[in-house]
C-alpha atoms as one frame of an Amber mdcrd trajectory, in Angstrom:
protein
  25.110  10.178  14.502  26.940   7.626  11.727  24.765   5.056  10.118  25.260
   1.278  11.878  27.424  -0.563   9.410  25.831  -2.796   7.795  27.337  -5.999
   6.042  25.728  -7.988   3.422  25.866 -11.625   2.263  24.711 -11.807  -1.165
  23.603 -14.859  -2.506  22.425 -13.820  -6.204  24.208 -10.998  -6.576  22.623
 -10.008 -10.416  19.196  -9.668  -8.376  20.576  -6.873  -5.724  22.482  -5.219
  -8.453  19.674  -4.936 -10.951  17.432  -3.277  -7.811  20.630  -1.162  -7.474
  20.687   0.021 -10.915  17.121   1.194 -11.119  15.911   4.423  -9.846  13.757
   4.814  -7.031  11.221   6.749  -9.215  11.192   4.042 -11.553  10.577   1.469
  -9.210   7.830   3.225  -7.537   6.390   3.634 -10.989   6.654  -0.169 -11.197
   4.971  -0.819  -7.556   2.253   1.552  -8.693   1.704  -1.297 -12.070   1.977
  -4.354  -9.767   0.235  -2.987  -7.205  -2.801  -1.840  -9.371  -3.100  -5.554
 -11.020  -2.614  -7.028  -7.492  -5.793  -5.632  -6.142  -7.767  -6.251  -9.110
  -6.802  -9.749  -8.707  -8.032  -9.471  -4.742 -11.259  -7.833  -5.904 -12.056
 -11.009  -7.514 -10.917 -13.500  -5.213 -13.044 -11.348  -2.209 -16.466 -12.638
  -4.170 -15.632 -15.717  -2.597 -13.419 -14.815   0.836 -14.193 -12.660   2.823
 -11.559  -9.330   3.714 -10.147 -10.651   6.806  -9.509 -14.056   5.317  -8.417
 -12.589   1.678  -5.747 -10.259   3.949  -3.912 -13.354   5.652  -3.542 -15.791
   3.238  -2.529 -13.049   1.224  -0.015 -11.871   3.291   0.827 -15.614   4.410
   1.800 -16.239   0.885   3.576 -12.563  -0.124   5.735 -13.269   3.208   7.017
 -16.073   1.420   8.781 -14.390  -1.000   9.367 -11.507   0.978  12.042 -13.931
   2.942  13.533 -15.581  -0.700  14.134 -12.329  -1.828  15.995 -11.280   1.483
  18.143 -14.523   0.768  18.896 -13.816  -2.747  19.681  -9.482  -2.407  21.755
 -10.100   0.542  21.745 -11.228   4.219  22.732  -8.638   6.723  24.729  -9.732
   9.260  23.466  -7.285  12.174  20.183  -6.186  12.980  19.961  -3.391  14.982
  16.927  -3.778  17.984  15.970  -0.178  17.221  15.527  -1.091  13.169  13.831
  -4.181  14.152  10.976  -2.367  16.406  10.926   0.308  13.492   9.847  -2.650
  11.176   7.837  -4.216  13.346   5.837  -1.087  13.423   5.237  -0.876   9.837
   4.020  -4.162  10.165   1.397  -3.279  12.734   0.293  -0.197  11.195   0.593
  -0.463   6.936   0.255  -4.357   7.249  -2.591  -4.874   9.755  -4.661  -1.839
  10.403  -4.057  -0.474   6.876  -3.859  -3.776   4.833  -7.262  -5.796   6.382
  -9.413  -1.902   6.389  -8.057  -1.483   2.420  -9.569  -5.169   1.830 -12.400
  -4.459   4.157 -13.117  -1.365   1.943 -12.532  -2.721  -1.402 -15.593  -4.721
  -0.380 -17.794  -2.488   0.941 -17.829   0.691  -0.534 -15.649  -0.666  -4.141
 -12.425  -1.124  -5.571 -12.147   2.427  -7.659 -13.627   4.507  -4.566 -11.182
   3.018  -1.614  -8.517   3.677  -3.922  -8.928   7.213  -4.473  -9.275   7.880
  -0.931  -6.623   6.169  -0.317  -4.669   8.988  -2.006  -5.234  10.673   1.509
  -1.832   9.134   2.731  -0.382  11.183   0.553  -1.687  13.927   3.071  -1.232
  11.937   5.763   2.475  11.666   4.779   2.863  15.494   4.314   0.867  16.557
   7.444   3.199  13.539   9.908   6.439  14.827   7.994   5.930  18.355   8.752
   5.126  18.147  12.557   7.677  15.034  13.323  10.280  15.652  10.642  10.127
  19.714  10.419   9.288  19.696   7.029   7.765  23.101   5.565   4.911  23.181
   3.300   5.390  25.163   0.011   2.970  26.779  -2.079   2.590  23.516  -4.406
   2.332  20.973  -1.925  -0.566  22.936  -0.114  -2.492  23.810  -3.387  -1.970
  19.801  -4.290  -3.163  18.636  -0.724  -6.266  21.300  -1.403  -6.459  19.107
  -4.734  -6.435  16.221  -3.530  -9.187  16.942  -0.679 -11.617  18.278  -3.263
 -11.149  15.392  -5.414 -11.969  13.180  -2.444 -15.391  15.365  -1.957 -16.443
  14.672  -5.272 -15.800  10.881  -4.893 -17.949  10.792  -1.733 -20.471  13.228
  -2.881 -23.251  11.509  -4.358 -27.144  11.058  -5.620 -29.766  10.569  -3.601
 -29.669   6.850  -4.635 -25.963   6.160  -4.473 -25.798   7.382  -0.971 -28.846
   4.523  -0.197 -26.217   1.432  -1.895 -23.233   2.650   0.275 -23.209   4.248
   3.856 -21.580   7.578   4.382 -19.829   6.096   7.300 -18.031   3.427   5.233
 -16.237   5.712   3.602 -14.152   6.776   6.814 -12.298   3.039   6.477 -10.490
   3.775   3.546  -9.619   7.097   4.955  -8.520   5.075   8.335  -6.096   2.900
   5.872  -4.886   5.760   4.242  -3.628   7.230   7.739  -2.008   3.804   8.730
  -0.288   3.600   5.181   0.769   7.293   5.285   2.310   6.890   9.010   3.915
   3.660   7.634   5.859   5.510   5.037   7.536   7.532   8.033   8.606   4.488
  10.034  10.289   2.857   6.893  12.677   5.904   6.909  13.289   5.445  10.560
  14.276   1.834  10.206  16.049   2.422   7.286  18.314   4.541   9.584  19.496
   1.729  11.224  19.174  -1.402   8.867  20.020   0.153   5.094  18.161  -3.525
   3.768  14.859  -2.885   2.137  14.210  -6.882   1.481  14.814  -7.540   5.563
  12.824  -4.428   6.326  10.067  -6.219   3.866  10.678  -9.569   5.673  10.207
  -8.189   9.205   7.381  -6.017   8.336   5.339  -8.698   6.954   6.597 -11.223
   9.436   4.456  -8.664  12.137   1.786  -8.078   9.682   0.929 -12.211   9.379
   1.093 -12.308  13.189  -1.225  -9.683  13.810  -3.411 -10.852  11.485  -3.687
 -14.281  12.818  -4.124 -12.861  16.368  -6.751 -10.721  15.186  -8.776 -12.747
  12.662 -10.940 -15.102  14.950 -12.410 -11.861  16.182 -13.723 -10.812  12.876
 -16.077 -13.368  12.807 -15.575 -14.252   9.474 -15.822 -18.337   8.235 -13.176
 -19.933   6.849 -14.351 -21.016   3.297 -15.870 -24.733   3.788 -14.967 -25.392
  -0.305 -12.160 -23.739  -1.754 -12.939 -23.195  -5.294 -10.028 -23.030  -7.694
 -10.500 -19.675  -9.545 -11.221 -17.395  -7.028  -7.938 -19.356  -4.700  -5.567
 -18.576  -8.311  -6.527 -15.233  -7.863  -5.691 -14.577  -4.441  -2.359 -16.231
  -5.266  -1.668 -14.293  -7.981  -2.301 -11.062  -6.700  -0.286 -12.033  -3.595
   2.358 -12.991  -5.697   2.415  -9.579  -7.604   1.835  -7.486  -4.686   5.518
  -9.288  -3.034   6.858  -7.609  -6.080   5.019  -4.309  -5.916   6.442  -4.610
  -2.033   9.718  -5.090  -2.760   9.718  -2.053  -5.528   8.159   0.337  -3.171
  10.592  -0.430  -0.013  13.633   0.211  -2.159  11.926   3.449  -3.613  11.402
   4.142   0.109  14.696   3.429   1.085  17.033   5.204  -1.537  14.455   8.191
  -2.623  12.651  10.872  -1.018   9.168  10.299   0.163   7.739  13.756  -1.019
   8.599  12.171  -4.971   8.213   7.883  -4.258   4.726   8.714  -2.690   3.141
   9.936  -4.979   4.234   8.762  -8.063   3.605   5.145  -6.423  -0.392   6.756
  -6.316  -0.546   7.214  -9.759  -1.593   2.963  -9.443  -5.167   4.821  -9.134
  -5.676   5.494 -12.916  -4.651   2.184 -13.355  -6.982   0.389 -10.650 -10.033
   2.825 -11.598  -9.482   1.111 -15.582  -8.773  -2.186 -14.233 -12.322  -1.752
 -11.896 -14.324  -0.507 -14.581 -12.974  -3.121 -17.378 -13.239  -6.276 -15.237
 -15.888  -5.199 -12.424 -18.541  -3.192 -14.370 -21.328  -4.781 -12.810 -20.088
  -4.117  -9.423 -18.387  -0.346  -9.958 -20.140   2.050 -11.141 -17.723   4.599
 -12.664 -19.320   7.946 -12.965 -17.781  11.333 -13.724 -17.635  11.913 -10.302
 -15.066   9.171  -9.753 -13.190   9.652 -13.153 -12.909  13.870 -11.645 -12.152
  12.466  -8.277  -9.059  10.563  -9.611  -7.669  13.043 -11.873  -7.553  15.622
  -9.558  -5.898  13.070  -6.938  -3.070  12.455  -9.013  -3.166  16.056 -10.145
  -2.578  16.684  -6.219   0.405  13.830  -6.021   2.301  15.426  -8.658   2.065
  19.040  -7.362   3.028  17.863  -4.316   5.944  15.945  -6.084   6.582  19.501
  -7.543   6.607  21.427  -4.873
């Protein structure tokens, strides 16, 4: 079956053809930077908002520019219903179910932990493309999933006194976002099928992500903040601001790369977030070998699975 042709209305065209001239490996490189500093930025704006609250304005504000960078790389003239429904999808599953149980987790059980086991998509992303896509599994890529998995067991293994500061149970949400995020990755490739435009796939992703999260936020019985106090609201912008960047890098590695190399090169953001946790959040993560082993293998994993 041909590709839908698809027909483009640039607006600044130096914008779509400096996107263009990078490579997706690169650019998932660069989501895994913005990405990293974005959710540092959240950590510190949650000690005022709460997850559900952080998550929407968040995404309020990163929809924004999602939609200004659609008009500047290029409007495309059709949209296919099929690519449409595809993004919508990613917007129910990466944006809401994986984006408010990532902020719920960065909360609860720590910035450093969620995002190690949230190097589980890549897994998630292996284990989806090999049953739905017929993928095989090679050597590598099974020996860096087995990696990966131990490196999650040391994370969650702890002392005696550890275990009483964070319930074993929490630690299944940021393995729930990790499934959500790794599924995600698999319905970007099927809209991309139809509508070859990662800033509208963005746009419409995040368009169903702020909807969901609208429709689902009276239910979490959180308060909207009575004062809104100006450092922690700067941060939440900020990282909002940078994660619309990291967004945009990581659907055009999505959309012009392979997913067994974009993945999890965008993970290596873990090294990153675990230096950026320990640095500005010391009191609040406690970094122990455990965590540092944890990481390193994780990324070990991601590149043997790159490898392979």
């Amino acid at each position: 079956m041909d590709h839908p042709v698809i027909r483009y209305d640039v607006s600044l065209p130096w914008v779509k053809w400096l996107f263009d001239l990078l490579h997706p490996n690169l650019l998932a490189l660069m989501a895994a930077v913005l990405i990293a500093a974005a959710r540092t930025l959240y950590q510190g704006a949650m000690t005022r908002f709460g997850a559900g609250f952080t998550a929407t304005l968040s995404s309020i504000i990163t929809l924004q520019f999602a939609w200004g960078f659609y008009f500047a790389m290029g409007r495309v003239e059709e949209w296919p219903i099929r690519g449409v429904l595809w993004f919508m999808a990613v917007g129910i599953l990466g944006g809401l179910a994986g984006r408010y149980l990532s902020f719920y987790s960065m909360k609860a059980v720590g910035l450093a932990r969620t995002s190690v086991l949230q190097q589980t998509s890549v897994i998630w992303s292996s284990t989806l493309a090999i049953l739905l896509l017929g993928e095989h599994m090679t050597v590598l890529v099974g020996l860096g999933t087995l990696t990966i998995m131990i490196g999650a067991i040391l994370l969650v293994y702890k002392g005696e006194k550890e275990q009483k500061e964070v319930s074993f149970a929490l630690y299944l949400v940021p393995l729930a976002a990790a499934f959500f995020q790794g599924m995600s990755h698999l319905l970007r490739k099927f809209g991309f099928f139809w509508i070859s435009s990662a800033p509208l796939g963005m746009s419409i992703g995040n368009s169903m992500a702020v909807l969901s999260l609208l429709v689902v936020l009276p239910f979490t019985k959180e308060k909207v903040p009575v004062s809104w106090e100006g450092r922690p609201l700067l941060m939440l912008f900020l990282g909002a601001v940078l994660n619309a960047l990291a967004a945009l890098c990581f659907w055009s590695a999505v959309q012009r790369g392979d997913l067994v190399l974009v993945i999890p090169i965008n993970r290596l953001s873990i090294l990153m977030m675990i230096f950026s946790s320990w640095l500005f959040f010391r009191k609040q993560e406690a970094i122990t070998w455990r965590v540092i082993t944890g990481g390193v293998l994780s990324v070990a994993g991601a590149i043997a699975i790159a490898l392979g």
